[in-house]
C-alpha positions, 0 to 999 in steps of 0.5 A, a space after each residue: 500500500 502506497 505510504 510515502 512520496 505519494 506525489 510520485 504514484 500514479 493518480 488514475 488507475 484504468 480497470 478494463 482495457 477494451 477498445 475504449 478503455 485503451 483508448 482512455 488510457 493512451 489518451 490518459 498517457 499522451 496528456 503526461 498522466 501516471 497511470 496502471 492498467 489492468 486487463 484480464 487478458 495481460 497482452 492488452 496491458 501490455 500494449 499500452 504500457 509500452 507505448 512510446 506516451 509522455 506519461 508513464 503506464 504500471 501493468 497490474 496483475 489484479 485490480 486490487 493491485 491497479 488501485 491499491 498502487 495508485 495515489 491515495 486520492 486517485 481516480 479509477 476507472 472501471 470499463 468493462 463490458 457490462 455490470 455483471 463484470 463490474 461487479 464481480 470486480 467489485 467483489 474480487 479480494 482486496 478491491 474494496 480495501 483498495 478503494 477506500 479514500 478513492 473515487 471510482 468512475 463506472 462506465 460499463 454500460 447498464 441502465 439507472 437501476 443499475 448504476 444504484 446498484 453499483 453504487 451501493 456494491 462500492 459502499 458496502 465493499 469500501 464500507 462507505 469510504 469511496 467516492 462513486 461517480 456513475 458515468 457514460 461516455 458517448 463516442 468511439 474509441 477514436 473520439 476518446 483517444 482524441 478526446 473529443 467525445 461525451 463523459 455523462 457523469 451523476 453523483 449524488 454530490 457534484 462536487 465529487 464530479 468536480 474533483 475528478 478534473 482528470 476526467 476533462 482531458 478526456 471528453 466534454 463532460 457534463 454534470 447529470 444529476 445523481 447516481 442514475 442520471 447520467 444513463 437517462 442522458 446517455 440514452 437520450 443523446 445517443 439515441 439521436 444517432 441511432 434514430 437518424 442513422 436507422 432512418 437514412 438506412 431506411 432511406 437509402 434505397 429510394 436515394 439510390 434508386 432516383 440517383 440523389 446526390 450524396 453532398 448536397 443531401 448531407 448539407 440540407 441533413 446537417 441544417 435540418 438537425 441544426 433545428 432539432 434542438 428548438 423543436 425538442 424544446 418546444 416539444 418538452 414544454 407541449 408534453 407537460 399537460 398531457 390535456 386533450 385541450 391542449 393536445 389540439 391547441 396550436 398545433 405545430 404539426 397534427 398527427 394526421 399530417 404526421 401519418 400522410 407524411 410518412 404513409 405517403 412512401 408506402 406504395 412507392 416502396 411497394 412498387 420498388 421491393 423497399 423494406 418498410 419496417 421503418 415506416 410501418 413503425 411510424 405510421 402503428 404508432 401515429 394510429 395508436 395515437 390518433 386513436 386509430 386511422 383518421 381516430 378522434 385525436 388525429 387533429 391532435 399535436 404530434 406531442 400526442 405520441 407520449 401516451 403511446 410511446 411513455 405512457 401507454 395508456 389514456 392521459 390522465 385529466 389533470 397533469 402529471 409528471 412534469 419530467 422531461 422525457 428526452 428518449 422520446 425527444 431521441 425517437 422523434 426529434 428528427 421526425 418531429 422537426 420534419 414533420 413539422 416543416 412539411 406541414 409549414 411547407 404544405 400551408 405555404 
């Protein structure tokens, strides 16, 4: 255990040497940090403590021994595939002994629930004397390796965030909320990129067949997205009421015109031997809202999805939650601002 001339000993420990937590830990080496690394498989440790870095890279046999060998107020943290792991980490000899006085990072992937109950395998291994930091880094290995990807963090004091300043070297962070908040966001955020990124997919083949150039597509794609943002926003206020009255009151976009929108693509990719899935998802959900097709709240807001997509069922008569719901902003968001320029566009 670390005793003396602890200024010397390095101040982060990387546990998890994957794609991303190698590229974490070179990234964490070039910016001249003391580091140890641990992986299950020697090699990939190996590799990054021979790599020609500024800082310097300890190769730890156990994870108790990465952290124990840290400074007294280091950093660890765990990345590996999942919380399974990350537990059984967490239960492994020593660890929880080592962990006492340090700050724990946990960016395996799991859910809120799950980043609580890391939170409470921190506390009962360290008896209490652990910082926990519940993380998600939203990005490839080649963005943290050049540090420009996302770090999502939550603890339940930001402080503890704050402190662990070695982790702005490493992305944009941004402080969440508490243990679980920062899974709520991750999800949210990088369900944007799924969405559009299924959706283009879904597109391709029309591109294709009417010959779309692709650069003049990806420059009216990116000032679309520029707008999703606002609509979101807009969107988040709408959803707070969950009143019929207000579902149909100034309506950006109704569901009807929502459903014609993408209803419209369906003989086309008939004719044309075109997957639907897509927009058959679309188009159920659209019905679900309006009640069914041309139903009683097809005149209704596209805000109306919530009742299917978040609550799946009627709305209440008063209000409820008032929470913003940012997954279903990650759903829609694209389509919501599409939609909603359509209709502009139809009304001119």
């Amino acid at each position: 255990m670390p005793t003396a001339h602890d200024n010397a000993l390095p101040t982060v420990s990387v546990l998890g040497l994957g794609s991303m937590g190698s590229s974490i830990a070179l990234r964490l080496r070039d910016q001249g940090h003391s580091i140890t690394v641990w992986n299950r498989s020697r090699a990939k440790a190996d590799a990054v403590a021979t790599y020609d870095g500024v800082g310097q890279a300890r190769v730890a046999l156990t994870p108790a021994e990465a952290i124990s060998s840290c400074a007294p107020n280091a950093i660890i943290i765990l990345i590996v595939t999942d919380i399974k792991t990350t537990k059984n980490i967490l239960f492994s000899e020593g660890v929880g002994d080592a962990l006492q006085g340090r700050t724990l990072v946990n960016l395996a992937s799991g859910n809120p629930d799950e980043g609580r109950d890391v939170a409470a395998v921190v506390a009962e291994v360290s008896r209490g004397k652990a910082a926990y930091i519940d993380g998600a880094y939203s990005g490839n290995p080649s963005k943290a390796r050049a540090g420009q990807g996302q770090l999502f963090l939550s603890s339940e004091k930001r402080e503890t965030v704050e402190r662990a300043s070695v982790m702005t070297g490493l992305a944009e962070v941004t402080y969440c909320g508490g243990i679980g908040a920062s899974r709520a966001f991750d999800y949210a955020v990088v369900d944007l990129f799924f969405a559009n990124t299924l959706s283009f997919m879904s597109n391709a083949a029309a591109l294709q067949n009417e010959e779309v150039e692709m650069q003049p597509l990806f420059k009216a794609i990116a000032a679309r997205l520029a707008t999703v943002p606002a609509v979101l926003e807009l969107y988040s206020e709408r959803m707070k009421s969950r009143s019929e009255q207000d579902y149909i009151k100034d309506t950006t976009c109704t569901l009807n015109a929502a459903r014609s929108y993408w209803a419209s693509r369906l003989p086309y990719n008939k004719v044309h031997g075109i997957p639907s899935h897509l927009t058959n998802l679309f188009v159920d959900l659209l019905d679900d809202a309006s009640g069914g097709r041309e139903g009683e709240h097809s005149a209704a807001d596209l805000s109306r999805l919530q009742e299917v997509v978040r609550y799946g069922r009627e709305p209440p008569f008063s209000s409820t939650h008032p929470w913003i719901v940012l997954v279903l902003g990650a759903v829609v968001g694209a389509t919501a601002a599409s939609a909603f320029w359509y209709q502009r566009a139809r009304a001119r």
